[in-house]
Structures are given as structure tokens and as C-alpha cells.
C-alpha positions as CSV (number, residue, x, y, z in Angstrom):
1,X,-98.8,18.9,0.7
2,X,-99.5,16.7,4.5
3,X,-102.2,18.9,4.4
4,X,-103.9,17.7,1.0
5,X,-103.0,13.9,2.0
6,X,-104.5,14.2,5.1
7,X,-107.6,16.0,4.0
8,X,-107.9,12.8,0.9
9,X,-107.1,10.2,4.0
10,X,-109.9,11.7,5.9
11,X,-112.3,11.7,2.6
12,X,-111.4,8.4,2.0
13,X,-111.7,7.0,5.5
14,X,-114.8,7.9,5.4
15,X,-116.1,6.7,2.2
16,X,-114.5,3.2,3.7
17,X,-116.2,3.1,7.1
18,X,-119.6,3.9,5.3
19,X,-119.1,0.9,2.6
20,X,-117.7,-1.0,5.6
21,X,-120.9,-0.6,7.6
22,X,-123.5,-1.2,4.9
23,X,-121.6,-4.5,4.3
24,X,-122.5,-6.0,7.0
25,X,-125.3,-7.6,6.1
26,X,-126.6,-9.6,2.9
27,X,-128.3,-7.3,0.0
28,X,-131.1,-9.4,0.1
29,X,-132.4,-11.3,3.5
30,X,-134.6,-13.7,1.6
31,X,-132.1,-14.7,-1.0
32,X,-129.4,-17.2,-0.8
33,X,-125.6,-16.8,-0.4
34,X,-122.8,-19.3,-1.9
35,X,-119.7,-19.9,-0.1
36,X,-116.5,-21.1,-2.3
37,X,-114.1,-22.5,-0.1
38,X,-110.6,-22.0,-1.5
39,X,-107.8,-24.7,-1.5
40,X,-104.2,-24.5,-1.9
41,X,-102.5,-26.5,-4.4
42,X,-98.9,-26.7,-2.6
43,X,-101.1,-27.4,0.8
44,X,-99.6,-24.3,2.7
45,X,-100.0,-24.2,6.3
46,X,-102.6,-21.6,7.8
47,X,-101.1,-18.7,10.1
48,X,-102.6,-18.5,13.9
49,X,-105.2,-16.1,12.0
50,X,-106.1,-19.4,10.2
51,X,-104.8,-17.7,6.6
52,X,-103.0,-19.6,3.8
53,X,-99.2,-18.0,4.2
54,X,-95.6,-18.9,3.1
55,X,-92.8,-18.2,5.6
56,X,-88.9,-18.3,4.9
57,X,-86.3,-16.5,7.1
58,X,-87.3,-13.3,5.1
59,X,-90.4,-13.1,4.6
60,X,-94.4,-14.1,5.7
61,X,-96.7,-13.9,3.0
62,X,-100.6,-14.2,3.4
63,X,-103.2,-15.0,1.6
64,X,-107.0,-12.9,2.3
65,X,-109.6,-14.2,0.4
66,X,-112.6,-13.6,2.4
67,X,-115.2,-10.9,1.2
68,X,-118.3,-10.5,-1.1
69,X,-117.0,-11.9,-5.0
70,X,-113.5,-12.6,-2.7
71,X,-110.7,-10.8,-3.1
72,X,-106.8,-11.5,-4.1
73,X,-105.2,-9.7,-1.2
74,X,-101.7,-10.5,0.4
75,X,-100.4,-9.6,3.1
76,X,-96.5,-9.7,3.0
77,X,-94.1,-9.3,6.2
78,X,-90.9,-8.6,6.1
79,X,-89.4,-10.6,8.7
80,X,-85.6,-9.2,8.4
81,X,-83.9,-6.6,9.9
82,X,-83.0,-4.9,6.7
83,X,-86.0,-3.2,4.3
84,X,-87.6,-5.8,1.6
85,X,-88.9,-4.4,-1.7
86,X,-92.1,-5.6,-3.4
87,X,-92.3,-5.4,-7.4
88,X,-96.0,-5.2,-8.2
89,X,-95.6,-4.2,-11.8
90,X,-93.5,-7.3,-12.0
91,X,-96.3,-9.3,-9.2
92,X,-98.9,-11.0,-11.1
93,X,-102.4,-12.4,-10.5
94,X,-103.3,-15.1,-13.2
95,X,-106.8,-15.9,-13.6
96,X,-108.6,-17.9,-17.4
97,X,-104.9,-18.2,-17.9
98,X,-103.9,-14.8,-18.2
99,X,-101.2,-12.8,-16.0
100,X,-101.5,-9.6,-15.6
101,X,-99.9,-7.4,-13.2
102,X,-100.8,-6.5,-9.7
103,X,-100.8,-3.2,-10.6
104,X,-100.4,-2.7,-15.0
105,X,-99.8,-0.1,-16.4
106,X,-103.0,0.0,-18.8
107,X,-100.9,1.0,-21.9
108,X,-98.5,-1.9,-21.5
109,X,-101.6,-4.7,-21.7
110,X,-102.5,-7.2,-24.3
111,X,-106.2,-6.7,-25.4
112,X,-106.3,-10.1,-23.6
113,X,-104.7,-8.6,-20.5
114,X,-107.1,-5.3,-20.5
115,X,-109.8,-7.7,-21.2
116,X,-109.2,-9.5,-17.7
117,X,-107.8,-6.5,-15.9
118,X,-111.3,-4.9,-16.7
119,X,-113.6,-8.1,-15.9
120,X,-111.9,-9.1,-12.1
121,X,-110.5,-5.3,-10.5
122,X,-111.8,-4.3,-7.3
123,X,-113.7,-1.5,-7.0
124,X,-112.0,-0.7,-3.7
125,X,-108.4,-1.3,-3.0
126,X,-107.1,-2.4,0.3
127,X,-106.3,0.3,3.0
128,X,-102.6,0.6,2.5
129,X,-103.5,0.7,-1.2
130,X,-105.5,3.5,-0.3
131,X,-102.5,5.2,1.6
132,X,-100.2,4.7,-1.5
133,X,-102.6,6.4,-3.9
134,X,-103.5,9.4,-2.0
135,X,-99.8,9.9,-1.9
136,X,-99.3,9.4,-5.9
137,X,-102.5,11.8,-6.3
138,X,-100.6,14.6,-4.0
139,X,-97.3,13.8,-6.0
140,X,-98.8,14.9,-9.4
141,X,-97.9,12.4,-12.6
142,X,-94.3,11.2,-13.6
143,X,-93.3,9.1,-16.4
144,X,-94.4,5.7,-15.4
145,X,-92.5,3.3,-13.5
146,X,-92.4,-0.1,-11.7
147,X,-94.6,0.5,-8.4
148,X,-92.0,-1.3,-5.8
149,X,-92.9,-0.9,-2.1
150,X,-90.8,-0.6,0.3
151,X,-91.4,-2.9,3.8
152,X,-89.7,-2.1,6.7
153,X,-88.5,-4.0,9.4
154,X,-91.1,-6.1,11.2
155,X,-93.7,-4.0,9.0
156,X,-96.6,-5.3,6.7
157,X,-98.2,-4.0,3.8
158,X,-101.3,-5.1,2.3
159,X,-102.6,-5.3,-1.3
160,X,-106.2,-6.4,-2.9
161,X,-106.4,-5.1,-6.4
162,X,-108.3,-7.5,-7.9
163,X,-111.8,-9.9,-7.6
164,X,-111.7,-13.5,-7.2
165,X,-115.3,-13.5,-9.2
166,X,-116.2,-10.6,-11.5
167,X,-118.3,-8.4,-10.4
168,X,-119.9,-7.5,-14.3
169,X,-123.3,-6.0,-14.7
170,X,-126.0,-8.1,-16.1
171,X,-123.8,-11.1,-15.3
172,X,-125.2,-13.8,-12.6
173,X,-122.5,-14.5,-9.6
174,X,-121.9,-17.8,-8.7
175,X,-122.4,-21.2,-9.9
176,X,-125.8,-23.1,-10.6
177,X,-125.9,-26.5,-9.0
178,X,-127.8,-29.3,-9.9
179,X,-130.8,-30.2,-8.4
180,X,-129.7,-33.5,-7.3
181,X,-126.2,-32.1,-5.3
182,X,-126.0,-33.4,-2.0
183,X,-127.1,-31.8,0.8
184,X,-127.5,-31.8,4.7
185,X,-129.1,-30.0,7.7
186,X,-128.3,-28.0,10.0
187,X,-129.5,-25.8,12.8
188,X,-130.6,-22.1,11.6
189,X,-128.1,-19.8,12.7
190,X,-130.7,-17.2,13.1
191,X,-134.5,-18.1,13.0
192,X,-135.4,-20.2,16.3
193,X,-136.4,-24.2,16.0
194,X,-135.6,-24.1,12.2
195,X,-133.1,-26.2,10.1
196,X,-130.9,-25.0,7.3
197,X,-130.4,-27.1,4.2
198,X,-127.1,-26.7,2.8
199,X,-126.6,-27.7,-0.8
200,X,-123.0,-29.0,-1.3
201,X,-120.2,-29.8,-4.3
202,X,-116.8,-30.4,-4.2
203,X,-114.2,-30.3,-6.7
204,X,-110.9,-30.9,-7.6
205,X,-107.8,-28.7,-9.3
206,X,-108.9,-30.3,-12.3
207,X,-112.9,-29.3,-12.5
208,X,-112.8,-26.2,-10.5
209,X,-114.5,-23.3,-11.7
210,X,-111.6,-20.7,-10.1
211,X,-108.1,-21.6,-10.4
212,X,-105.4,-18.4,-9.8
213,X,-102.3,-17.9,-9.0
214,X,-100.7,-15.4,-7.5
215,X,-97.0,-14.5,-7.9
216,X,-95.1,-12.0,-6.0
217,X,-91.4,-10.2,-7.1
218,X,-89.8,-9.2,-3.5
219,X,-85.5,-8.1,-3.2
220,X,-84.0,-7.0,-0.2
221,X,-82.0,-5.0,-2.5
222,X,-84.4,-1.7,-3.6
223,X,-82.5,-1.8,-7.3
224,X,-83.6,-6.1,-7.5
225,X,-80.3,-6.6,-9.0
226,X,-81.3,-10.5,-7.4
227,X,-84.8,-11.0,-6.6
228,X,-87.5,-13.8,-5.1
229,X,-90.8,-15.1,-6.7
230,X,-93.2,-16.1,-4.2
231,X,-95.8,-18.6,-6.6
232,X,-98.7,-20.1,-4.9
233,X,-101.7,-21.4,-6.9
234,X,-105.5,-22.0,-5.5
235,X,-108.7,-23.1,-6.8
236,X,-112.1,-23.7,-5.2
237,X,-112.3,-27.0,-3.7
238,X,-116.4,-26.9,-2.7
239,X,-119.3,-24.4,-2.6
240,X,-121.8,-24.8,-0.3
241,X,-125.4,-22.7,-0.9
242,X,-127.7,-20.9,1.6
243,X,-130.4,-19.3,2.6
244,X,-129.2,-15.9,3.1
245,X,-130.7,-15.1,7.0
246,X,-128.6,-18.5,8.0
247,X,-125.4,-17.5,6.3
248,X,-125.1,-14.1,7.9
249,X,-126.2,-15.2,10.8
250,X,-127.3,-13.7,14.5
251,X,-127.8,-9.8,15.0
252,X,-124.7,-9.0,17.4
253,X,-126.0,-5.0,17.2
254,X,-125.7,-1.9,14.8
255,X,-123.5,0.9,13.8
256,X,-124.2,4.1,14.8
257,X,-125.6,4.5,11.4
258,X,-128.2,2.2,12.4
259,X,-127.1,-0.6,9.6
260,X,-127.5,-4.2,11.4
261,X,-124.0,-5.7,12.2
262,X,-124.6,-9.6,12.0
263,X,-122.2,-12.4,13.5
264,X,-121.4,-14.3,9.4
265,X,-120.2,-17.6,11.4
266,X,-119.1,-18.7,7.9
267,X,-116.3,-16.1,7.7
268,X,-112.5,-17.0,6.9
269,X,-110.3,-16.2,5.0
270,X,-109.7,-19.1,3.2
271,X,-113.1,-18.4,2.0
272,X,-115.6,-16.2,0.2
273,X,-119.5,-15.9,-0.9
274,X,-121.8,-14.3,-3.6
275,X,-125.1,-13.8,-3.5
276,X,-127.3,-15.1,-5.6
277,X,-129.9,-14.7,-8.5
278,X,-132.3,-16.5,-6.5
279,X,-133.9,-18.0,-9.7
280,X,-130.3,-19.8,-9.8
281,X,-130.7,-21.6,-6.2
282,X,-131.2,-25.3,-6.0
283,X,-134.5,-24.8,-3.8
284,X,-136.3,-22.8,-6.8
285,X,-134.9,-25.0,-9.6
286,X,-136.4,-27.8,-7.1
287,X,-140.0,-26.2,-7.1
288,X,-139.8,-25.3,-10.9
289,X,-139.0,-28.7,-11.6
290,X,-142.4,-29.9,-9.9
């Protein structure tokens, strides 16, 4: 049985590492790239790491939003001495104003539920996602229950099961500004004695195109006979738009796969981008309009 979960963490590694690699750079050099930044609606504090996290005497919850369509990942800490249990059948992600779990059981969900389920999961979990369901795989099929984790002591555990942005096919990411959005200049991150104009709108929790929440169900007691929920809420505040060579930035080198490894000053985690239809970006709208 190790042997099967190790041989499926090794698989699996390497199926990360390679998607890892490639990601590191844009899709498309000459496009453009929007960044959303996120805001919290409680104004939490940001971590030494700079994320969004809620701390009490038990536990240290962050948020991890930064990736391509972003991505609703915690991170939860269990800052006791005892074990803490997360519920995340009973955890929920709400997003168009429907809840769904962190991880649903499919035959349990509202057409409404399946509906968003389908539209906003990841394609790839996080890695100790990935640990988890090796380990179910090995473990054959049971009758389906609550998936609760167990945190140890001074232990984390990580979760990303679902987009901030759908990734749907045929569907353009992002939003399409207006040609007259402000805008300013700055110096090109990577091409020499060149300015970057960044297009620029802010919004509020009331005319945001993203607002989520994202609820967690944790018990130091592995039965939750008494349990916590953990209920933060975020929407985008701004999005700024690119070009795509000054969003990802200076070549710092290469993997040993040869893919180009760039420096993506615009990276945090209370953050994330899209790329583009380029036929959506203020500058082309700008030169159709002429």
C-alpha cells in the first residue's frame, strides 16, 4: 500500500513540477495581462508573508489568492497544543451567491450548486490536496462521509479547490475596460528605455465584479460536538491592465527544461491576473475606435 502512494506521489510530483515550470511565464508575450487586486471586507491584517489571515489563540488562517484565474486557497495553522479538525464538507466557498462546499459531495448539490461547482474548480488542487487524494485512491471507496482533516500541533495544511475566475472554454477572462479609464506610466520592467501604460479601475464592495466568501468549520474536538466558523468575505477592489512582457517582467534564468523563469514583480498574494483576449485590451479598443 506505501508502495502504491509513493509510486502516485512520485507521478504526481512530477506532473506538478512540469505545470509548475511552464507557468512561469505568460502564454502569450505580446498580449496583455490583468491584475485584480483583492480586498478584504473585515480589513484583516496581512501575515509577515504579506497574506490576508485571521489569528485567535487557536488558530492562523490564510488567505492565497495569487495565481493565473486566482485561486481560493487557505492555509489554516493550528496554533494549539492539542490537534484541530477542519470540516470541508461543512467549509464553504460562496461565489454569484451560491455556497457550495469546499469539497461536495457531487450527489448532494443543487443543480445551482453543480452548476457553480463545475464553472469555478481548479484543475489542480493544492499539494497537500494532492497528498490527501493519493491516499483516498490507495484506500479504495467507502460510503461517503464528511472529509475533516486533522491538524496537528504547530502543523499546517493547505487547500485550493476552487477558481477565483472560471476558467470555461470559449469564455473571455477578465473584464473589458473602457477606453477612457485612467491610466499612468511607468518604467518597463523588461524592455530598456521604454514606458508601460497601465490602465486602471477601482471599485468598491458594492460594484465589484468578484465578491466571495469563504467559510471554514474547524473543532478541537475530532467528533465537532462544538465547533468554529472562520467567515471572511473579499471582493476585487481595482484591476489594473498590461502589456504582457512588463507584467512578467525581467528573465531571472530557466529551468532545466529550458522554459524561461521570469521575475512577475506584480506577484502577491492578495492578488491575481488573467490574460487577456487581446481584442478586449484598452489599447486595441483605442486603435479600433480611430
Amino acid at each position: 500500500m506505501k508502495k502504491i502512494v509513493k509510486v502516485l506521489s512520485l507521478i504526481g510530483l512530477s506532473v506538478f513540477v512540469a505545470a509548475s515550470a511552464q507557468s512561469q511565464d505568460v502564454n502569450n508575450s505580446r498580449g496583455y495581462v490583468q491584475v485584480f487586486d483583492i480586498a478584504s471586507e473585515s480589513n484583516l491584517s496581512l501575515n509577515e508573508y504579506k497574506q490576508y489571515h485571521f489569528e485567535n489563540d487557536m488558530v492562523d488562517v490564510s488567505y492565497l489568492f495569487w495565481s493565473s484565474y486566482g485561486k481560493m486557497q487557505v492555509k489554516v495553522e493550528n496554533k494549539a497544543q492539542t490537534p484541530l479538525y477542519v470540516n470541508w464538507s461543512k467549509s464553504t466557498f460562496t461565489v454569484e451567491g451560491v455556497e457550495i462546499p469546499m469539497t461536495p459531495d457531487e450527489s448532494k448539490l443543487t443543480d445551482a450548486q453543480y452548476k457553480i461547482y463545475q464553472k469555478y474548480k481548479a484543475s489542480e488542487p493544492t499539494l497537500t490536496d494532492m497528498d490527501y487524494e493519493w491516499q483516498k485512491i490507495t484506500m479504495g471507496r467507502e460510503e461517503k462521509k464528511d472529509e475533516i482533516s486533522e491538524v496537528l500541533s504547530k502543523s499546517t495544511y493547505t487547500k485550493g479547490n476552487y477558481y477565483l475566475m472560471p476558467r470555461e472554454r470559449n469564455t473571455d477572462a477578465g473584464v473589458v475596460l473602457d477606453t477612457a479609464v485612467a491610466s499612468y506610466v511607468e518604467k518597463h520592467n523588461s524592455v530598456k528605455k521604454q514606458n508601460a501604460t497601465i490602465y486602471k479601475k477601482e471599485y468598491s464592495k458594492d460594484n465589484s465584479p468578484l465578491v466571495f466568501t469563504c467559510k471554514l468549520v474547524v473543532s478541537t474536538d475530532k467528533n465537532f460536538s462544538t465547533s468554529t466558523e472562520i467567515v471572511e468575505k473579499f471582493y476585487i477592489s481595482s484591476v489594473r491592465e498590461m502589456d504582457a512582457k512588463h507584467f512578467r517582467g525581467k528573465r531571472i534564468g530557466q529551468t532545466p527544461e529550458g522554459y524561461g523563469v521570469y521575475k512577475f514583480p506584480e506577484r502577491k498574494s492578495t492578488a491575481f491576473y488573467v490574460e487577456i483576449n487581446p481584442r478586449n485590451s484598452v489599447e486595441f479598443n483605442k486603435r479600433f475606435a480611430r
